[in-house]
C-alpha positions as MATLAB code, in Angstrom:
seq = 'XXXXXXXXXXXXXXXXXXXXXXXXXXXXXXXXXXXXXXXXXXXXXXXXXXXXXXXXXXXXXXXXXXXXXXXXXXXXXXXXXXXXXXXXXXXXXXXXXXXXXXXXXXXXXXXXXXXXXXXXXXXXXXXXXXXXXXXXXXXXXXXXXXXXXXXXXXXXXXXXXXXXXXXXXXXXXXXXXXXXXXXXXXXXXXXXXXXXXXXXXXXXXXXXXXXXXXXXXXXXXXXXXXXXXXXXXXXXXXXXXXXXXXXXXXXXXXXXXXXXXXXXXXXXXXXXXXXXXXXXXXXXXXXXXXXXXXXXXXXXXXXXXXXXXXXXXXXXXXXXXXXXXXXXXXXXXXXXXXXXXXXXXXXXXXXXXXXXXXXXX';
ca = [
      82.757  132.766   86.575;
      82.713  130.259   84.062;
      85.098  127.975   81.567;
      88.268  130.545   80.033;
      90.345  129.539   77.096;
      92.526  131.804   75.230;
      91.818  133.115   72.082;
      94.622  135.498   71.138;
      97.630  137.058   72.760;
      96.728  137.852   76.459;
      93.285  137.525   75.861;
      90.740  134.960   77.788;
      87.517  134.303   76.190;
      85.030  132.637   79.307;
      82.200  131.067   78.862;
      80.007  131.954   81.890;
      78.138  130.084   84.041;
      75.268  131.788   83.768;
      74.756  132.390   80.017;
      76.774  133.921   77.336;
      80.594  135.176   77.167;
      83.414  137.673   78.601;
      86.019  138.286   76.997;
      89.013  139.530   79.236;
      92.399  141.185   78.256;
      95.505  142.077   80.301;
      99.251  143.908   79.870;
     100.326  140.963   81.708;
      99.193  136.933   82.048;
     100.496  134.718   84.409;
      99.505  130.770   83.637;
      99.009  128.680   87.291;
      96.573  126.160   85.509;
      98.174  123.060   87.539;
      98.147  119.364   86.748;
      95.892  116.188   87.270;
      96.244  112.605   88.269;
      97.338  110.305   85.502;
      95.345  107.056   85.051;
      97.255  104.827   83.269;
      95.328  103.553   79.799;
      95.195   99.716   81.695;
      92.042   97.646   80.025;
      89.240   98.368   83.032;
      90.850  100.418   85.120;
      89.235  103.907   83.837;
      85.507  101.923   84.109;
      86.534  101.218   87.705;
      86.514  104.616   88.920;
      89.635  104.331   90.530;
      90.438  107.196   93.594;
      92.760  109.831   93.084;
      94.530  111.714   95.791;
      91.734  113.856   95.792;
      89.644  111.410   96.367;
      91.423  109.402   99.019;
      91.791  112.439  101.404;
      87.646  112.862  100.889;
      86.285  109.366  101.898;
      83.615  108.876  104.488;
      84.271  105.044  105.095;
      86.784  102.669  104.916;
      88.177  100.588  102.483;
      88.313   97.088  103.080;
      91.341   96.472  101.395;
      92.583   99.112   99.465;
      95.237   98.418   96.216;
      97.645  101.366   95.660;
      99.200  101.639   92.031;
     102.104  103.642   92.264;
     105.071  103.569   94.854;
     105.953  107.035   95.081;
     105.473  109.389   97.560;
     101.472  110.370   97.330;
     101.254  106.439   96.880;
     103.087  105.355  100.054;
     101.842  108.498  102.127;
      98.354  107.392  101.891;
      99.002  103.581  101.884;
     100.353  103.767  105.299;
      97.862  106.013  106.240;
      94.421  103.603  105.502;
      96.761  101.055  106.850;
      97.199  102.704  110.210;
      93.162  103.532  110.065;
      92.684   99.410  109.463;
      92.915   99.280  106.150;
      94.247   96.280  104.664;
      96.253   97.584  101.594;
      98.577   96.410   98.897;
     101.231   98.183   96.787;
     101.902   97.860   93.275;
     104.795   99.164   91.916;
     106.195   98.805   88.378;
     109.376   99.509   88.428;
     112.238   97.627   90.504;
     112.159   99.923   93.453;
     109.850  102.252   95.463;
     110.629  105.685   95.361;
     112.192  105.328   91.585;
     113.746  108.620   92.569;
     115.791  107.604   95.805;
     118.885  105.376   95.886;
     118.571  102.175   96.560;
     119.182  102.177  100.446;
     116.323  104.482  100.675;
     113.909  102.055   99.278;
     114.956   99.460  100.853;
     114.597  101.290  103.932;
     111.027  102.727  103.230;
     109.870   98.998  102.052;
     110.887   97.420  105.550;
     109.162   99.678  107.416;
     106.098   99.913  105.404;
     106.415   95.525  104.980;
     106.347   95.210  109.267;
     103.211   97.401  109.622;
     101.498   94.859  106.816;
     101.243   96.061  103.674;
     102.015   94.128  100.934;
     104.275   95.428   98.276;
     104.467   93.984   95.110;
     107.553   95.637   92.702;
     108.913   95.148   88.817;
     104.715   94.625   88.482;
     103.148   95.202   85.460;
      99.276   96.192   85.617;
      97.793   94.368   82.919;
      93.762   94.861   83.477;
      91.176   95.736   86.093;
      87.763   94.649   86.895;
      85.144   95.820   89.065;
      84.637   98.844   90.350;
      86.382  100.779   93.486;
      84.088  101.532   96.490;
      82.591   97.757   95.954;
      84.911   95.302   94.557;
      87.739   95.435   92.713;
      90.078   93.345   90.939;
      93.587   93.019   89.642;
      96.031   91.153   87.302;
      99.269   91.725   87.611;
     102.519   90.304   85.788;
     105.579   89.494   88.067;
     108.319   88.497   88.076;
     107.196   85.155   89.641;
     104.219   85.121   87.253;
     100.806   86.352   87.067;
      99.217   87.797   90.105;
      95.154   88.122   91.013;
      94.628   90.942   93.595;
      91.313   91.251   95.242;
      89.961   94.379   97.143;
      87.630   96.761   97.619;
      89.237  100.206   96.474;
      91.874  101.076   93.806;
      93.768  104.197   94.258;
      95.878  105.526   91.410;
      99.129  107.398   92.587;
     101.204  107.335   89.487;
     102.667  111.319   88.228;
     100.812  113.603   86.906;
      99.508  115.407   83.353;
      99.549  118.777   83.341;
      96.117  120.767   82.672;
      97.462  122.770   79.452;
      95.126  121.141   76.274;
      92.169  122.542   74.974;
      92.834  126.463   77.068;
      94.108  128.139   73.359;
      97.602  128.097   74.168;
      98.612  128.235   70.782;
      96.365  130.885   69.632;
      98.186  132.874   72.445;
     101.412  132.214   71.170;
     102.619  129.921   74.252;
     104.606  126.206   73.285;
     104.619  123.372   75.076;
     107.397  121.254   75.672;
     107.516  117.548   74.926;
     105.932  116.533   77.901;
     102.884  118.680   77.205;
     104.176  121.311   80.015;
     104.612  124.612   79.440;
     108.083  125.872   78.184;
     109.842  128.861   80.202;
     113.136  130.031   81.350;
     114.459  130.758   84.223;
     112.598  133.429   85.225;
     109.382  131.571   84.441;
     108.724  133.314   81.221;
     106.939  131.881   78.162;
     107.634  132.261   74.516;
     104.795  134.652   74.301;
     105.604  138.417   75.847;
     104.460  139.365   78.941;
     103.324  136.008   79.899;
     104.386  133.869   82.759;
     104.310  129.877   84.274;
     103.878  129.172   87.412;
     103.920  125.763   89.391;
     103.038  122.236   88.334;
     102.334  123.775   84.714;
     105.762  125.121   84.359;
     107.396  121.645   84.913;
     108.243  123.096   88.167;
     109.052  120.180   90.649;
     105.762  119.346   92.030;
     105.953  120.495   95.915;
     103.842  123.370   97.479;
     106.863  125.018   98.763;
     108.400  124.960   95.050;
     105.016  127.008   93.743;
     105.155  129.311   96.058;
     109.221  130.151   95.391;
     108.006  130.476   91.358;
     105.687  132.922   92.912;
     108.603  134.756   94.753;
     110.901  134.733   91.367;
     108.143  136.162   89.581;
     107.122  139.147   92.071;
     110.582  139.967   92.549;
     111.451  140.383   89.219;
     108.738  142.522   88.025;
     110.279  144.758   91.058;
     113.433  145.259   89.282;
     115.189  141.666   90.444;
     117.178  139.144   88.765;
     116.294  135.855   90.615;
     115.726  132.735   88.388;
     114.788  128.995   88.857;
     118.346  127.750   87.682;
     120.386  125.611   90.369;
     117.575  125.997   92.717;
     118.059  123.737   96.131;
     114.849  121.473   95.821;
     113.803  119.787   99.338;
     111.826  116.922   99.343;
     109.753  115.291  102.251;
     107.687  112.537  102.269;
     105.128  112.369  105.310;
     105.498  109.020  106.306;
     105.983  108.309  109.552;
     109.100  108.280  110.143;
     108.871  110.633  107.298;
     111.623  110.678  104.268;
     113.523  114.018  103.512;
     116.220  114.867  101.216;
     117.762  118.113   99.901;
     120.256  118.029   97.177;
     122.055  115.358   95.468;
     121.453  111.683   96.155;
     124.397  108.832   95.219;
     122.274  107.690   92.003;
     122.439  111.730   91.109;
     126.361  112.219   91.893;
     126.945  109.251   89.988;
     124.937  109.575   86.936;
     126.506  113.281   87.136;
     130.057  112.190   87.582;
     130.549  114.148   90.842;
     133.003  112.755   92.740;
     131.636  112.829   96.545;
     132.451  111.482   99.874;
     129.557  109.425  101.394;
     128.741  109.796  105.684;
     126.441  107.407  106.991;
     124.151  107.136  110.502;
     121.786  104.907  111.598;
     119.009  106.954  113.645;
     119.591  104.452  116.618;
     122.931  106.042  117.087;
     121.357  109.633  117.813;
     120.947  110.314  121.049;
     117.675  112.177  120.923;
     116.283  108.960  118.791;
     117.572  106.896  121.667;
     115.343  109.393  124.288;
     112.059  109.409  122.455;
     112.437  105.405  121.202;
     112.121  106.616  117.621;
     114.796  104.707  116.729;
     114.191  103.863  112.516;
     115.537  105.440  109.579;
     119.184  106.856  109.002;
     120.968  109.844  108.036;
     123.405  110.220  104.816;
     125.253  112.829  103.541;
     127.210  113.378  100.564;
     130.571  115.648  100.487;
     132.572  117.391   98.038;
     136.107  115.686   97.457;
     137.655  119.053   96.839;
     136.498  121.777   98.511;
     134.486  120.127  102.204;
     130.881  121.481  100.585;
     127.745  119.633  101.790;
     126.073  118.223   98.050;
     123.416  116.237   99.353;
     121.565  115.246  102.691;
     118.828  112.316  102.929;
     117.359  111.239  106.386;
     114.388  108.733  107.360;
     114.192  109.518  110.923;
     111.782  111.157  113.301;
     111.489  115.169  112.401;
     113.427  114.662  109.221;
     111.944  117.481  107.601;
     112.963  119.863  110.584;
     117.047  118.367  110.628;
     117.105  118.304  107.073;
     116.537  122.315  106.922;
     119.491  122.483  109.245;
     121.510  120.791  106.518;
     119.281  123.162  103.822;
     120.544  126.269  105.065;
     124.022  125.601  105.530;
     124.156  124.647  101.714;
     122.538  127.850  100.870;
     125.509  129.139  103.021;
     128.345  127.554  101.353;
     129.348  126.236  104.566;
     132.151  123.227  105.333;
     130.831  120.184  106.593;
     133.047  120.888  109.199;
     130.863  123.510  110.770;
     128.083  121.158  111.207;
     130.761  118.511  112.743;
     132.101  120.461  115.334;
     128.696  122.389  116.012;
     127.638  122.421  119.602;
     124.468  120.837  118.964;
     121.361  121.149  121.734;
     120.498  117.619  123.377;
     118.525  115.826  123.615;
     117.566  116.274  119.872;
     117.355  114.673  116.524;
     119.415  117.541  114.534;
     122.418  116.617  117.059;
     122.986  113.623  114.838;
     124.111  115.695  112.399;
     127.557  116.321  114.485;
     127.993  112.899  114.336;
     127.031  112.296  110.842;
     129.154  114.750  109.602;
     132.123  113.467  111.935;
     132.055  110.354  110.183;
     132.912  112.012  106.833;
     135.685  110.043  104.530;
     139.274  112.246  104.316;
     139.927  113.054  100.959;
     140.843  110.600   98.191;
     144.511  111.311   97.839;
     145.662  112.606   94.406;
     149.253  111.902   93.207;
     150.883  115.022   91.344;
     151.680  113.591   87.279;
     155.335  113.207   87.395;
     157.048  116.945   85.474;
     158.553  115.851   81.798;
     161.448  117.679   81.428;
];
């Protein structure tokens, strides 16, 4: 129809396409504006019309040699994508890791596999300007740890987070705040300062998964039917499509630690499952954290073949409150990935012992 910002409470002024304006007013608003790619304020890098992930999943040729800023999950999805196509491609990361989210084993994990199919990967590097222009010729300077860096290639694709598309649409006017990030505020049923208006998605601050928008949906429809359902302690999954592909529900080590959550940590390497041994898929591991007092699954993280599809398994029976004991001593079908979990679950610590404070008399 046309460009809409609002102008008062639950009212949309749009300026149409066509000529003129409509104004439009509603009992109820619900806000699903979304986010954009960020591009980092780097001296040339805005002048060299870098890609986004819209742009990278659109090309008609390709690139030469394509430089990835960014190391998290869009970033590394699509770097070992053009590199599979022929691409050659290099990753820049600035902090000390990729995947600044993951624990350390992850990374370390993700970063061999990527490093033997050719990519470079460049980490704790600092983007410090940009010339050319992607599509033709690009370069980069970057500072290391080692020193200064030139990069040469041919396309620039900028993978790192997201700003959410909430200036300049009259929230204000209508009575909606922003938290510091420049996201939406709402509680946990997705509900704004202003009545009768609703978040959804990306602009809520929502974690930023498909999956995750559609479950704000859910909240949102079920409570204007008389429900009570809310975002709070919501079981996130995450998967990364790499191949093998990353996938993680719950809490990682880094998270139990920085929480002070005592946990018991399982380990597997995926060469030790027998259905990784049958199809040769053989990279990646499985890890599982475990609550020290009660046997509750906290956390699951696999790189593996299918780790999206095992790591529901694990999904589920946290939404059950089940023992990790039920997943150990499950009769698992073979040959298959999920019949790693037995094992990985098997291999679970006993319980740190606890010695009783002596009774003062």
């Amino acid at each position: 129809m046309g460009s809409g910002r609002l102008v008062a409470p639950k009212t949309l002024e749009v300026n149409l396409k066509d000529g003129g304006t409509r104004e439009l007013a509603a009992d109820k608003v619900f806000l699903n504006v979304g986010t954009h790619a960020a591009i980092p304020k780097v001296p040339g890098l805005e002048a060299a019309q870098p890609l986004t992930h819209v742009e990278a999943l659109e090309l008609d040729y390709l690139p030469r040699h394509l430089i990835v800023i960014g190391g998290g999950y869009s970033g590394l999805e699509l770097a070992q994508a053009y590199r599979r196509f022929g691409s050659g491609v290099t990753i820049i990361e600035s902090g000390p890791q990729l995947l600044a989210r993951e624990d350390i084993d992850v990374s370390q994990e993700m970063r061999r596999i990527l490093s033997s199919e050719g990519i470079q990967i460049l980490v704790d590097a600092e983007l410090l300007r940009v010339s050319g222009r992607s599509g033709d010729k690009v370069s980069v300077v970057v500072r290391t740890p080692s020193g200064e860096q030139h990069i040469n290639g041919s396309d620039i694709l900028v993978a790192v987070g997201r700003i959410p598309n909430t200036t300049g649409i009259g929230l204000k006017e209508a009575g909606v705040e922003l938290d510091g990030r420049g996201y939406i505020s709402v509680n946990g049923r997705l509900e704004t300062s202003a009545p009768q208006v609703w978040a959804v998605g990306e602009c809520a601050g929502s974690p930023q998964f498909t999956h995750i928008s559609e479950d704000d949906f859910r909240i949102i429809r079920d409570n204007l039917a008389g429900g009570n359902r809310s975002t709070r302690d919501r079981l996130v999954p995450y998967c990364m499509f790499t191949d093998p592909p990353l996938a993680r529900v719950g809490l990682s080590e880094g998270n139990a630690e920085r929480q002070g959550v005592i946990a018991r940590i399982a380990r597997l390497p995926m060469d030790s499952v027998l259905g990784a041994q049958a199809t040769d898929q053989r990279e990646g591991f499985m890890k599982a954290l475990v609550a020290d007092g009660d046997d509750r699954i906290l956390g699951f993280t696999m790189i593996g073949a299918a780790a999206g599809e095992v790591m529901a398994a694990v999904h589920i029976a946290m939404l059950a409150g089940l023992s990790y004991s039920n997943l150990a001593n499950a009769a698992l079908a073979h040959p298959t990935m999920a019949e790693g979990l037995s094992s990985l679950f098997s291999n679970v610590p006993p319980r740190a012992e606890r010695h009783a404070m002596p009774k003062v008399a």
